[in-house]
C-alpha positions in Angstrom: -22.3 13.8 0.4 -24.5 17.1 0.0 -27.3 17.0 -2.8 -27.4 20.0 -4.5 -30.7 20.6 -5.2 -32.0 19.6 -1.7 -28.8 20.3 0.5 -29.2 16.9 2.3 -26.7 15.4 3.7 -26.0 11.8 2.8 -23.6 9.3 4.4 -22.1 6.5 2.2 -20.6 4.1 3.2 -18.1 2.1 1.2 -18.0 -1.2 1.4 -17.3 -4.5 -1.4 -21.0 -3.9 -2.7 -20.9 -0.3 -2.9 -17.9 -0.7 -4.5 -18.7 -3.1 -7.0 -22.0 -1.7 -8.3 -20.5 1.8 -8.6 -18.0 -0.1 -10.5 -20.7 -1.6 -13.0 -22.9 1.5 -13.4 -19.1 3.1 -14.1 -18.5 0.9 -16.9 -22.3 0.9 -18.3 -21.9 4.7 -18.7 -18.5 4.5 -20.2 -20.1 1.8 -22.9 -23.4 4.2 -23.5 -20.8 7.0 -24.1 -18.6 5.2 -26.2 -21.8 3.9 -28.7 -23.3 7.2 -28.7 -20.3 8.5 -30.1 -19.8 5.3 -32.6 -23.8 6.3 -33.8 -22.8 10.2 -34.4 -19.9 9.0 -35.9 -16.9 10.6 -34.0 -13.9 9.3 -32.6 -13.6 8.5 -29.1 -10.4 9.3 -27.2 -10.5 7.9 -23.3 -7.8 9.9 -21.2 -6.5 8.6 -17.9 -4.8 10.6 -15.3 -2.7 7.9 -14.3 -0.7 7.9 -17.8 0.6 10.6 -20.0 -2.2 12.0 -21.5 -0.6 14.8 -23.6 1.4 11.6 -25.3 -1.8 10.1 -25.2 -3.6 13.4 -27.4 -0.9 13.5 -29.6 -0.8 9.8 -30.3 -4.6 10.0 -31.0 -3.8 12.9 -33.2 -1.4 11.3 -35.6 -3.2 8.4 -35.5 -6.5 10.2 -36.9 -4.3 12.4 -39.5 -2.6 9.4 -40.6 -6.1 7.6 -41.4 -7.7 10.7 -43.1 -4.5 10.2 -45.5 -2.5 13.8 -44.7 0.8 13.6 -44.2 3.1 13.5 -40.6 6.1 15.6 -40.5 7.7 17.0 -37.4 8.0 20.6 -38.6 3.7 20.5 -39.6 2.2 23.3 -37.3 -1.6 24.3 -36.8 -3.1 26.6 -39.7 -2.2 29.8 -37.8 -0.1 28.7 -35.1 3.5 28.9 -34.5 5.5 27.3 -37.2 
């Protein structure tokens, strides 16, 4: 790896340890993100590339429609979009 700032070089190697305390500081930001979001108040969508996440948007979307009590119909465009 090449740090930006500096332009060192950096080898890493990956091994079970590397690996698992990547892993951990992975999951400690995904949990600071998710209560920071929680505190302000906004919903919190996590995408993955390894499912459909345009299913996964729209799925989200309903879902947050549906609790703000406005109505689901297929033929319900975007206030200025294509109808």
């Amino acid at each position: 790896m090449t740090d930006p700032e500096t332009g060192a070089v950096h080898e890493i190697v990956l091994n079970k340890r590397v690996r698992k305390a990547y892993a951990e500081a992975a999951a400690a930001q995904r949990l600071r993100t998710r209560e920071a979001l929680r505190r302000c108040g906004a919903h919190h969508l996590v995408l993955r590339t390894d499912r459909d996440w345009i299913a996964d948007i729209a799925r989200f979307a309903l879902r947050q429609r549906r609790a703000a009590g406005r109505p689901v119909s297929a033929g319900t465009a975007a206030p200025g979009g294509p109808a």
